[in-house]
N, C-alpha and C positions, 0 to 999 in steps of 0.2 A: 504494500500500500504506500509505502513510503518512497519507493520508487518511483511508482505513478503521480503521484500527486506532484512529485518534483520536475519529473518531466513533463506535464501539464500547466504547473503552476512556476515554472522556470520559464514559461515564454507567454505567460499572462494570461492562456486562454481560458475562456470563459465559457459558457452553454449559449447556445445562437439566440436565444428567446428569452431567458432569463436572468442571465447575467451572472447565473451561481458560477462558484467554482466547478471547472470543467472537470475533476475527480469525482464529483456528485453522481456520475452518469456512472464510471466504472463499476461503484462503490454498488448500485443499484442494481448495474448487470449484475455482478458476482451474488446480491441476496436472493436475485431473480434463480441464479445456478444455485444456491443453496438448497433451492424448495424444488428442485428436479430429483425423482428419484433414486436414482445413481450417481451424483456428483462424486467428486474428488478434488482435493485440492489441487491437482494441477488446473481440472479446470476453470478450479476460485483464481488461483493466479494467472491465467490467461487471461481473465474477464478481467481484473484490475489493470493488465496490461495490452487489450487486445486494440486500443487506440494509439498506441506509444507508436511505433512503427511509423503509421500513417501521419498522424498530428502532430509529429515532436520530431528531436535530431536520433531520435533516439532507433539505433539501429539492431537488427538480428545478432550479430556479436555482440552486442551491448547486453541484450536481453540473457544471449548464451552464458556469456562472462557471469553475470551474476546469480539467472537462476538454472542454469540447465540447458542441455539441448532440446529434452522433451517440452518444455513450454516453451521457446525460441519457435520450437516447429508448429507447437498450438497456435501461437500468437499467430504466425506467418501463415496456417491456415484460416485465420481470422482477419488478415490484412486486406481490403483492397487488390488485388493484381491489376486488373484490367484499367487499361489510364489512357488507350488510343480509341479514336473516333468523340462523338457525342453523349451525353449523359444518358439519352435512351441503347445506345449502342452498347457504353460501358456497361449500364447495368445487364442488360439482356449478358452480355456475356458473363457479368460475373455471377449471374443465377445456374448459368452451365457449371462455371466452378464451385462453386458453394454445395455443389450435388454430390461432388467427388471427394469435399473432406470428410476426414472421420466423424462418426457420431458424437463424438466427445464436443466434438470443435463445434458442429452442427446445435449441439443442446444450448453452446456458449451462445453461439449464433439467434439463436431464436430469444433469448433472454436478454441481446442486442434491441432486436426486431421489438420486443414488446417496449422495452424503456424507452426506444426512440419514439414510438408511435404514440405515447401519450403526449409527448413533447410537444411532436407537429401538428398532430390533431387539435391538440388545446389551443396552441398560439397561431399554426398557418392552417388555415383550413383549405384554403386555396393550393397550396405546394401539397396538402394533405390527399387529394387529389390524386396528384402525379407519384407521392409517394406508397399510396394506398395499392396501386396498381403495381409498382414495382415490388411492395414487399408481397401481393397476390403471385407474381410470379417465380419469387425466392421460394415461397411456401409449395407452393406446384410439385415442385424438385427436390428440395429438400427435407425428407420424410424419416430419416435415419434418427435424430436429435429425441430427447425424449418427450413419449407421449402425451406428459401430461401438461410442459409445456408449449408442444404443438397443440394442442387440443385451445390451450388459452390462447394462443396466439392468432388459429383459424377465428374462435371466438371474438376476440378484439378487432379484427379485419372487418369480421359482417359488421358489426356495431354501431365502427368506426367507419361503411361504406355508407349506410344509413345516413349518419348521423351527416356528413358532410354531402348528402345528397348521388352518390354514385349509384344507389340499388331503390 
């Protein structure tokens, strides 16, 4: 934790909507992975670090150096890849990758997908929208992650399609 919040809170960022400190969100995901029913703590510590990669300086040896190669490679499953074309293009591609990590990565992943969509839903309803559709297409593919937080996730999606007007 200490980790994360340094390398988040070492280059000031913030949450896009609220202004909280941007570890608020890790901290969230990983209680989110606590209430899946097969967690581990590699992947509490992936969740607390699965933003550092993408958001920060902070790099895959960095991550290795201190905790392991095993969550270096969780995280890296959890990173972003796709970074060429447009934002419908990146995502579409990165819902192809997101199929092919491990379930482990997968459960982190869906505990992602829930924290962020009360964020956007709350504050952008308009990007909620565009995001609602992409995270419908993440969910399509990636079925591996555990049950019960798929299960809330497909759940928060209908909800959240309603409520911003998509269904």
């Amino acid at each position: 934790m200490t980790f994360a919040t340094e390398a988040h809170g070492g280059i000031g960022q913030v949450r896009k909507y609220t202004g909280e400190p941007y570890i608020n969100h890790p901290i969230e995901v990983m209680d989110i992975v606590r209430t899946a029913s097969h967690y581990t703590d590699l992947m509490l510590a992936a969740a607390l670090l699965h933003d550092t990669i993408e958001d920060t300086a902070v790099t895959r040896d960095d991550i290795e150096r201190e905790f392991g190669s095993d969550v270096a490679d969780m995280v890296m499953e959890l990173t972003d890849q796709c970074t060429e074309g447009n934002r419908a293009k990146r995502k579409a591609a990165e819902a192809v990758r997101l199929s092919t990590i491990s379930e482990e990565a997968q459960t982190v992943k869906l505990a992602d997908l829930i924290s962020n969509s009360v964020s956007i839903i709350e504050h952008d309803p308009r990007f909620a929208k565009i995001y609602l559709q992409e995270k419908a297409r993440i969910l399509e593919v990636m079925t591996d992650g555990d049950p019960g937080l798929y299960a809330r996730a497909i759940a928060q999606l209908g909800a959240a399609r309603k409520l911003v007007g998509l269904d």
